[in-house]
DRENPAVEX-763778 format. One line per 8 residues: number of its first residue (from 1); for each residue z, y, x of N, C-alpha, C, O. Coordinates in Angstrom, 2 decimals. Example, Ala and Ser with C-alpha at 12.3 -4.5 7.8 and 13.67 -1.06 7.14 Angstrom:
2
1> 7.80 -5.69 13.19 7.80 -4.50 12.30 7.80 -3.30 13.20 8.46 -3.32 14.24 ~ 7.08 -2.25 12.85 7.14 -1.06 13.67 7.87 0.03 12.90 8.04 1.14 13.41
This chain:
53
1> 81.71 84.64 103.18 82.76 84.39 102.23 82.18 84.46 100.83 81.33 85.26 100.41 ~ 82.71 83.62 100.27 82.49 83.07 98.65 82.89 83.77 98.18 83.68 84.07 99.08 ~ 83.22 84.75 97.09 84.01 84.81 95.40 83.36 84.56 94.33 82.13 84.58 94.29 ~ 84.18 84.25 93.20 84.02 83.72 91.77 84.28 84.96 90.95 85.32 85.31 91.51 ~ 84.10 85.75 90.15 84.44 86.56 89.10 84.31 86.08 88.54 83.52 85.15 88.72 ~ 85.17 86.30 86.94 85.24 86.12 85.59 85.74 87.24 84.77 86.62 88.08 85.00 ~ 84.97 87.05 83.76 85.43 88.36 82.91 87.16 87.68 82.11 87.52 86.54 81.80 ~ 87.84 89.05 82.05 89.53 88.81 81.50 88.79 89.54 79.95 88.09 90.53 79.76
9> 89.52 88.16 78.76 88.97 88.29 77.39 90.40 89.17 77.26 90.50 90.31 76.81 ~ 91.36 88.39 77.73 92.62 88.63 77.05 94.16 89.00 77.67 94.67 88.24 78.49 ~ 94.59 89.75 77.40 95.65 90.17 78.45 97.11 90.07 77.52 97.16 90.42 76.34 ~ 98.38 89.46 78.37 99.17 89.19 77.38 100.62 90.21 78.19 101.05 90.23 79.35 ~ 101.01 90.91 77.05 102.24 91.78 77.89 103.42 91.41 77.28 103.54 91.14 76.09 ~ 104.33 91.41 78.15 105.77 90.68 78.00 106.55 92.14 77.59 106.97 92.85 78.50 ~ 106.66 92.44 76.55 107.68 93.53 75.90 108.72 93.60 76.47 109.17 94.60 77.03 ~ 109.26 92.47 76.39 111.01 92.37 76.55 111.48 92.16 78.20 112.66 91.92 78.46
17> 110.52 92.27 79.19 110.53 92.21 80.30 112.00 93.22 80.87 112.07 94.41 80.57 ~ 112.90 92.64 81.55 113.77 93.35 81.95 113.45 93.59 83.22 112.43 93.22 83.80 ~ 114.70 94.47 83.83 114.67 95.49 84.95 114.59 93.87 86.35 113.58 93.79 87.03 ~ 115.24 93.27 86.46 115.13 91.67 87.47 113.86 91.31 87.33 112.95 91.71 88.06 ~ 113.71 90.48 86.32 112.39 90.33 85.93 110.95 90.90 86.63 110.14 90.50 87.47 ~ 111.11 91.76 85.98 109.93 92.79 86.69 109.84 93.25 87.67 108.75 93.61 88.10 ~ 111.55 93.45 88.68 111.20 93.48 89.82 110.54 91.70 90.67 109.92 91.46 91.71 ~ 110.93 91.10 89.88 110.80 89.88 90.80 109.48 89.59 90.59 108.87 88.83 91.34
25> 108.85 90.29 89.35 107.11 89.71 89.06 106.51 90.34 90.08 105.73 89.69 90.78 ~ 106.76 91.71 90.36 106.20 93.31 91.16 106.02 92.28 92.82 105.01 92.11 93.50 ~ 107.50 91.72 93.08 107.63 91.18 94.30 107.00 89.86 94.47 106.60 89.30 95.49 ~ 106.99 89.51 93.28 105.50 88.15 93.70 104.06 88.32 93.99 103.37 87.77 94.85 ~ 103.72 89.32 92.98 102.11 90.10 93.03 102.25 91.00 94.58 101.18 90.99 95.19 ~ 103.00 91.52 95.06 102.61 92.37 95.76 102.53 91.42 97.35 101.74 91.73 98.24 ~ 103.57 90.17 97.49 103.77 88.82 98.16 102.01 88.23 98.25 101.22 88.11 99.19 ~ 101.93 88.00 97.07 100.65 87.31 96.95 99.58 88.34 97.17 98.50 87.78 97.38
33> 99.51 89.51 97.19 98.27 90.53 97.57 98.52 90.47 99.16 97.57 89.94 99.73 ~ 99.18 90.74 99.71 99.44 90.56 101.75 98.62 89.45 101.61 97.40 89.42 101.83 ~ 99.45 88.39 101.17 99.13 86.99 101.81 97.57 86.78 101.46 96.95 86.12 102.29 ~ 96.98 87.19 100.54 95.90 86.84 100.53 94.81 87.83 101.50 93.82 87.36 102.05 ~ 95.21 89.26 101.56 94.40 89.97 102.26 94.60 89.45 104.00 93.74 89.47 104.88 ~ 95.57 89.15 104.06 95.82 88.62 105.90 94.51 87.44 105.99 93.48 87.58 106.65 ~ 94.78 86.55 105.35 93.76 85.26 104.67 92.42 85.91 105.51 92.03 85.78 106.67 ~ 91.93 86.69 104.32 90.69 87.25 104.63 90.37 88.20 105.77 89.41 88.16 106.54
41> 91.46 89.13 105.70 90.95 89.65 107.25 91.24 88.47 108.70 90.81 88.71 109.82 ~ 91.69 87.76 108.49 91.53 86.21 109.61 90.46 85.85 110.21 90.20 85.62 111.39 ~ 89.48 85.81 108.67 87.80 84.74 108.81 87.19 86.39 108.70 85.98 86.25 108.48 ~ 87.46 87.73 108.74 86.64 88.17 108.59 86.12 89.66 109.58 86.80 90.65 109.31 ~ 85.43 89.79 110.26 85.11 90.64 111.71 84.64 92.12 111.19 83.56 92.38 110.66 ~ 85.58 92.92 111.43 85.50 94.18 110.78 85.99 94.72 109.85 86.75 93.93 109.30 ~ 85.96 96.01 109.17 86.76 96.23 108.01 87.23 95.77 107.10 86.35 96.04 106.28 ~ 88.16 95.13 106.42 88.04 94.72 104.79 88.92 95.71 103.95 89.92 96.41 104.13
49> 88.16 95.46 103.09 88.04 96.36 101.65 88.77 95.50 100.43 88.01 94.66 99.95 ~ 89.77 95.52 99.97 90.05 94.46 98.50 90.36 95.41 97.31 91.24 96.27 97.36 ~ 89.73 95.23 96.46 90.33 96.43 95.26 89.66 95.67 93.89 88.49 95.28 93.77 ~ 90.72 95.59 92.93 90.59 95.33 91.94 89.19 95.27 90.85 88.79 94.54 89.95 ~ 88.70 96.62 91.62 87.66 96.92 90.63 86.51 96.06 90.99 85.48 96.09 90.33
């Protein structure tokens, strides 16, 4: 398996983010973290490890 890193110059935060909102961002990121770790543990034989850092 491939990855790409890139360095993050710039990070942009939404102040005015309300209580919906943010639950519905929380419930997309956390949607899209499963779906991608299932992905990889699929093609991949043995432990996997995913962490930000």
């Amino acid at each position: 398996m491939s990855l790409r890193l890139g360095a993050v110059t710039e990070r942009t935060v939404e102040a005015d983010l309300d209580g919906p909102n943010a639950t519905a961002a929380v419930a997309a990121m956390n949607e899209f973290a499963v779906d991608l770790y299932q992905q990889v543990a699929a093609t991949e034989d043995g432990n996997v490890i995913m962490s930000p850092l």
